[in-house]
N, C-alpha and C positions, 0 to 999 in steps of 0.2 A: 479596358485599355490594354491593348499589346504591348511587348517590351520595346519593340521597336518604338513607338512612339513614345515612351517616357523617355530611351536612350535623347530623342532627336531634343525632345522637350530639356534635359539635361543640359544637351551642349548646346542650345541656345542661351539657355541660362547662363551657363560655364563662359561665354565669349561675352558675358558681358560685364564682368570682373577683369578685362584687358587679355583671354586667354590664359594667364598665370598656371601654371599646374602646380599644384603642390608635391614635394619630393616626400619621399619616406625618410624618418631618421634614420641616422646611420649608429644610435647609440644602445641599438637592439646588441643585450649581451650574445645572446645566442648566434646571431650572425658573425660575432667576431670569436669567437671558439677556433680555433684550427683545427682541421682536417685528420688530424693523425689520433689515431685510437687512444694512445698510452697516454694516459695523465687525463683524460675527458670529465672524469669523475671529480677529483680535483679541482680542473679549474671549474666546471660546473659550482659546487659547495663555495669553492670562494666568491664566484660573481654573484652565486644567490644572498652570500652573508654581509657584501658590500653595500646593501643598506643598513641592514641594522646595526645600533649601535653596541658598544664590546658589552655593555650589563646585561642586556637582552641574549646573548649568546648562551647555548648551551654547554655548561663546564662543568667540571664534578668538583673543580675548587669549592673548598666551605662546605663541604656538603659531608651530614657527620652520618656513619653506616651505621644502620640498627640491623644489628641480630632479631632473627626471627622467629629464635626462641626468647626472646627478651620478649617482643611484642605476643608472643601467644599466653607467656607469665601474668603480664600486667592485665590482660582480658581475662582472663582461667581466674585472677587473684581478686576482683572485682565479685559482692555479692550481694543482690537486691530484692534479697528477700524480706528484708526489714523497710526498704521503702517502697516496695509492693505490698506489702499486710498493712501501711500505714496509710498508703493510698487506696485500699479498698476498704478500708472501713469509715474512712474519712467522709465520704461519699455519701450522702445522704438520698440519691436518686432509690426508690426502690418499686422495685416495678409490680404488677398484681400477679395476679395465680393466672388468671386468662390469658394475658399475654405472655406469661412466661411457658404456658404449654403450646402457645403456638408456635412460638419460636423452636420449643422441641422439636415439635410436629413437624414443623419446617424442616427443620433443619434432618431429621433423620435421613438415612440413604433409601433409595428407590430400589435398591437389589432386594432379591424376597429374604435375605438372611436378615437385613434391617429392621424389616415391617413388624410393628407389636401386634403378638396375635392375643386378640379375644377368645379369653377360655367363656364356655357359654354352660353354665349350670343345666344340667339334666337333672327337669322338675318332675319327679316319679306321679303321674295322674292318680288320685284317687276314686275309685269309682264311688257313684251315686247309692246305686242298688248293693246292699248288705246281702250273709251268705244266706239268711232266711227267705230276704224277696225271692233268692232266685230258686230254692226248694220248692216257695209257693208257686211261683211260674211254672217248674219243672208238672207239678202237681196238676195246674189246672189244663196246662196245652197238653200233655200227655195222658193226664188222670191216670189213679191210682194203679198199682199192678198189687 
């Protein structure tokens, strides 16, 4: 559908409420601001605060200043270490050997300084053949000199 035909489809509609147009209010704040720079701010903040009521406003009445070294005292003077050792031992969850090295395993870092390396035992061979076999070897492929 074009907009031409929804406009036509409108004001057929529209004429048949007796033509009436509806006006815009006139009690838009911003339309009534005056023209002149000086004070814009002003009366802005006060049309904006013209609803709400005076409790709702922002004011620093009542309102008591904390020092911020007071509040870094009260935090710094606070110690949980006694109900953190109380809290894990309380705890009867305890988990096996298997899952606990995976979670290592997991958890380690993927850089190569991370990686555990396996030392790998160098197992010295022993040979089979004693020092005599190999005389009599020596003996029988070369015979005697």
């Amino acid at each position: 559908m074009s907009a031409a035909l929804l406009r036509k489809g409108l004001e057929l509609l529209g004429s048949d409420t007796g033509g009436v147009k509806k006006r815009p209010k006139r009690n838009n704040p911003q339309a009534s601001l005056s023209s002149h720079k000086t004070g814009m701010k002003k009366q802005r903040r006060k049309l904006k605060r013209q609803g709400t009521p005076q409790n709702q406003r922002a004011s620093a009445k009542d309102r008591v200043i904390r020092s911020a070294v007071e509040e870094y005292k009260k935090q710094i003077a606070q110690d949980h270490l006694a109900q953190n050792l109380k809290y894990m031992f309380a705890s009867q969850a305890v988990t096996n050997k298997v899952s606990c090295s995976k979670i290592l395993t997991q958890h380690c870092g993927r850089k190569a300084k991370d990686q555990v390396v396996e030392k790998q035992k160098v197992v010295q061979e022993k040979s089979v053949f004693t020092d005599r076999d190999f005389q009599k070897f020596q003996k029988e492929y070369f015979g005697t000199r």
